[in-house]
C-alpha positions in Angstrom: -58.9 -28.3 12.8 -56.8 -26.6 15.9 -56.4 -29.7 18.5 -58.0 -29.4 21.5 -57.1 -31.0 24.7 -58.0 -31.0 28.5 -57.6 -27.8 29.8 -58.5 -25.8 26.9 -61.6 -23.4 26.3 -63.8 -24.3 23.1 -67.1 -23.3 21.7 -69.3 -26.0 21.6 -72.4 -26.9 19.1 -74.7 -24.3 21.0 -71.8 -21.7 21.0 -71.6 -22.0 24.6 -68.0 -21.3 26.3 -66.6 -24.4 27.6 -63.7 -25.7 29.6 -62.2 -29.5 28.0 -62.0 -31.9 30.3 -61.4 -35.0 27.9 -61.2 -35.3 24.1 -61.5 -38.7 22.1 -60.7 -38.1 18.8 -60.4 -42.1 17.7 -64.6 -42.0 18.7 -65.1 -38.4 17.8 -65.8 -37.0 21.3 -65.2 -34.2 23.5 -66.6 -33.5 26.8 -66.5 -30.1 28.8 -68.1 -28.0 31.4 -70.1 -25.3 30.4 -68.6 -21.6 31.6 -72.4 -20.6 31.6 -74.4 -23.3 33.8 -71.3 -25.5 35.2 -72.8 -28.2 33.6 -71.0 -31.2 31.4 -71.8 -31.4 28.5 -70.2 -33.8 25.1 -70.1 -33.1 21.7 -69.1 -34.8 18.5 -66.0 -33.1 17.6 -65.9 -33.6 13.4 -69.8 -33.1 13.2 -70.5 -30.6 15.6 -68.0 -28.0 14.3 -66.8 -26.9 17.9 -63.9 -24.9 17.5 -60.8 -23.9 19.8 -60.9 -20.4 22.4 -58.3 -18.9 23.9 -59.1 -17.9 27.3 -59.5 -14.6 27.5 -62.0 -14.9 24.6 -64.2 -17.7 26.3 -64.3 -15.8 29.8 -65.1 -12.6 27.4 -68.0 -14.6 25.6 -69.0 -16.2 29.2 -69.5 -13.0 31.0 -71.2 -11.0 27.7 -74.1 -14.1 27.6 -74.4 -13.9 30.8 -75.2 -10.1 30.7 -76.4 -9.4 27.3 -77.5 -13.1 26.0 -75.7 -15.0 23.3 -74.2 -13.7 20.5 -74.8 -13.8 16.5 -72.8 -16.9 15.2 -69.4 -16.4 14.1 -68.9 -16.5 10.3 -66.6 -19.6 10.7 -69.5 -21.2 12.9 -72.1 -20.7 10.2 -70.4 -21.7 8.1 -69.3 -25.0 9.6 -73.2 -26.2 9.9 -74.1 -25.1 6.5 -71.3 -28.1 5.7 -73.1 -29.9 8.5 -76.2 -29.8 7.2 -75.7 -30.0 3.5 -73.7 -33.0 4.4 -76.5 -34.8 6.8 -78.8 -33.8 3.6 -76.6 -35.6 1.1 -76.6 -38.9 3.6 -80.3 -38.9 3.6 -80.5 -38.9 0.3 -78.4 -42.3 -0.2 
C-alpha cells in the first residue's frame, strides 16, 4: 500500500474523496474530511481498503458526485472488499 499522510487526498471505505488530516498506522487509523459534506470522518486503514488520490483526481471525483452521484467502484476497490470480506468470513468461521 501507497503511504498516505496529512495532506493527501484518499478514497475512503464509502469511496468518498477525502483530504488526510492524521494517519496512525501503529493502531490502523486514518482520519479525513470528506470533499463531499466537510465532514470528518476515520477509517481503518488495512481493513477498509482506502487507497491513495492524487489531487486532481479527488477534486475530479468530488465535483462528478456532486453532479452526477457516485461512481461504479473501481476494479482495485472491488476487489480490495472481496479480500475484506472473504477474510471477515474466514474469522467467523474460527
Amino acid at each position: 500500500m501507497t503511504y498516505i499522510g496529512r495532506g493527501d487526498f484518499y478514497e475512503d471505505c464509502a469511496s468518498q474523496p477525502m483530504l488526510c488530516t492524521a494517519a496512525d498506522y501503529s493502531n490502523d487509523q486514518i482520519t479525513g474530511i470528506s470533499l463531499l459534506s466537510g465532514l470528518v470522518d476515520c477509517c481503518s486503514i488495512e481493513n477498509c481498503g482506502v487507497r491513495k488520490l492524487e489531487a486532481d483526481e479527488a477534486i475530479e471525483r468530488a465535483v462528478n458526485w456532486k453532479l452526477s452521484g457516485p461512481a461504479e467502484p473501481s476494479e482495485a476497490r472491488s476487489r480490495s472488499r472481496l479480500q475484506i470480506e472473504a477474510r471477515n468470513t474466514e474469522t467467523r468461521s474460527l
